[in-house]
C-alpha positions as CSV (number, residue, x, y, z in Angstrom):
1,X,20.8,-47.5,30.8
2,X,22.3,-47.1,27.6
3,X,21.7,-50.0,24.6
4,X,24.0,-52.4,24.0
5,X,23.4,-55.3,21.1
6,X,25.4,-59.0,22.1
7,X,25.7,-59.3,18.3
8,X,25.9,-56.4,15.5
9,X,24.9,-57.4,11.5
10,X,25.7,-54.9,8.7
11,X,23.5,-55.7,6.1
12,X,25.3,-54.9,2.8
13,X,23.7,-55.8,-1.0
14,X,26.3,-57.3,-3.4
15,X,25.9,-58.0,-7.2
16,X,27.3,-61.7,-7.2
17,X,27.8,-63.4,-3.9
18,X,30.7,-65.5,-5.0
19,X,32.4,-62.7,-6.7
20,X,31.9,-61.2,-3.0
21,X,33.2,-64.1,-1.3
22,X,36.4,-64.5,-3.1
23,X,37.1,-61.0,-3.0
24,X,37.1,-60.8,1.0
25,X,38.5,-64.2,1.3
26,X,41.8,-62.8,-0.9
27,X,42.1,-59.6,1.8
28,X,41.7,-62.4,4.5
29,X,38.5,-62.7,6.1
30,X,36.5,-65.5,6.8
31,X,32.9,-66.4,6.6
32,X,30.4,-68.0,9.3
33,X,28.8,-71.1,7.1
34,X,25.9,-71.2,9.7
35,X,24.8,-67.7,8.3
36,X,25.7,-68.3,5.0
37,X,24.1,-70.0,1.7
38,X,23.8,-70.2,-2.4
39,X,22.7,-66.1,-1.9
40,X,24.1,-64.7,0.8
41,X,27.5,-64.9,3.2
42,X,28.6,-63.8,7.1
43,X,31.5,-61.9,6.4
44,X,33.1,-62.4,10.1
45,X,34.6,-59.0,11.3
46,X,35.1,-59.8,15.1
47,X,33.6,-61.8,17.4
48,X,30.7,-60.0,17.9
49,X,30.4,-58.1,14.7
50,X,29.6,-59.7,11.1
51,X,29.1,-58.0,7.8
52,X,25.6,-60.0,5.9
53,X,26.8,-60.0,2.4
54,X,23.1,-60.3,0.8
55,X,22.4,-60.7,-3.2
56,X,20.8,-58.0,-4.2
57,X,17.6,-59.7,-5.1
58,X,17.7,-61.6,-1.6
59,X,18.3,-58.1,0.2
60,X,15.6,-56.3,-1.4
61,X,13.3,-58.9,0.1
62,X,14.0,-57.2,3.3
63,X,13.1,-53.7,2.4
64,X,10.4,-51.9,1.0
65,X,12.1,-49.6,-1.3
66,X,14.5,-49.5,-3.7
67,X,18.2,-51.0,-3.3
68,X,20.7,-48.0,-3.5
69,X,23.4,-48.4,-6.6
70,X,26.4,-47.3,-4.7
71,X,28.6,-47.6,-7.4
72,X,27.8,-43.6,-8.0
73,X,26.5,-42.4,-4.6
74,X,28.0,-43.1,-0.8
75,X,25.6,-44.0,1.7
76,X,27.5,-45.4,4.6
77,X,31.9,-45.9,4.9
78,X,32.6,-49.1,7.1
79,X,35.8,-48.7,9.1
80,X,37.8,-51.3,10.7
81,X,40.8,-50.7,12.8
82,X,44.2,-52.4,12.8
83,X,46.9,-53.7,14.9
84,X,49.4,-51.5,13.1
85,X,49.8,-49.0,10.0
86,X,51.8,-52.0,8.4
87,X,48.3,-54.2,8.9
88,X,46.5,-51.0,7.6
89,X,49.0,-51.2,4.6
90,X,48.9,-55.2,4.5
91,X,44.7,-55.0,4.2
92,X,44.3,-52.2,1.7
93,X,46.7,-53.6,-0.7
94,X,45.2,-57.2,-0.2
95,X,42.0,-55.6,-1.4
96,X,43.4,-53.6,-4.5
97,X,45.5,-56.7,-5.3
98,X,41.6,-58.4,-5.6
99,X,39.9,-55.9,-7.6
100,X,38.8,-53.3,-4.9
101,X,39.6,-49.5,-6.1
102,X,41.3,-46.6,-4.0
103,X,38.7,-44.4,-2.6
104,X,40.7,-41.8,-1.2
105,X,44.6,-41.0,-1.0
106,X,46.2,-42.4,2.8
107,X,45.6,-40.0,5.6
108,X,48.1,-39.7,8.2
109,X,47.4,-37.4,11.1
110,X,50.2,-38.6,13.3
111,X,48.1,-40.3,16.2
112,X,46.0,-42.0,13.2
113,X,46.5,-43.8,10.4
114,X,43.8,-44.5,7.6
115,X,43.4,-46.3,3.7
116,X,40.3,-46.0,1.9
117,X,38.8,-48.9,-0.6
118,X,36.1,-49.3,-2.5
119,X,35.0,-53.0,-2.8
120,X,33.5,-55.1,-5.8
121,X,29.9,-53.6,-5.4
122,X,31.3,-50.1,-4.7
123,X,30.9,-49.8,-0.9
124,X,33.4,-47.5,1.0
125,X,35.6,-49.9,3.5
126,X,38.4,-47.6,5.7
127,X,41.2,-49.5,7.6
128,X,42.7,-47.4,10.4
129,X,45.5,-47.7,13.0
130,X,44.9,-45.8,15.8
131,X,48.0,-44.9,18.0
132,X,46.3,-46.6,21.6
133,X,48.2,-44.2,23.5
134,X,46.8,-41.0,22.2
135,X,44.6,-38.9,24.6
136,X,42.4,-35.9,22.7
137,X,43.7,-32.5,24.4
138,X,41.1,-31.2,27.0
139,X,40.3,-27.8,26.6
């Protein structure tokens, strides 16, 4: 049987937690308070998914090597989808209205639809609309 987790948690470090917070609150998200404190915040994706915003003192406690500066290096893109290419339009500009940067040019390839940000701490965020109707051809 294959895995499924109830609950997932990205793990993300961030320079200044309340910088962080206000910045995702502006594109629209909320935060879970029962998971959240003076150091870290639940960023609430979905109803089973969260994004642990951790300081990056706090999130070092967790590892055993060195936190990664992504400010100059990619380690990981976090893509969300949308309900429409006007959502994906709506979310992208919300976040370079609050400070985020434009990682990438939009992509449209017809049956998808994607903007690339960069947040605060410099970790890649896509927003994609994908057309629900589309079927990959079978060879």
């Amino acid at each position: 049987m294959a895995y499924k987790s109830a609950y997932t948690f990205i793990n993300l470090p961030v320079k200044e937690i309340n910088r962080t917070k206000e910045f995702f609150g502006s594109i629209g998200f909320e935060f879970n308070p029962q998971f959240s404190d003076e150091k870290s915040a639940c960023l609430i994706i979905n109803d089973n998914t969260s994004v642990q915003l951790l300081e990056e003192s706090y999130f070092g406690s967790f590892i055993n090597k060195p936190v990664a500066n992504v400010a100059g290096a990619a380690g990981a893109i976090i893509a969300l989808s949308a309900d429409s290419r006007a959502h994906v339009d709506e979310l992208a500009d919300k976040a370079l209205a609050a400070g985020g940067k434009q990682s990438k040019e939009p992509a449209d390839h017809g049956f998808m639809y994607v903007r690339s940000f960069e947040d605060l701490d410099g970790h890649l965020w896509e927003i994609a609309y994908m057309d629900p109707n589309f079927q990959m051809p079978q060879e």
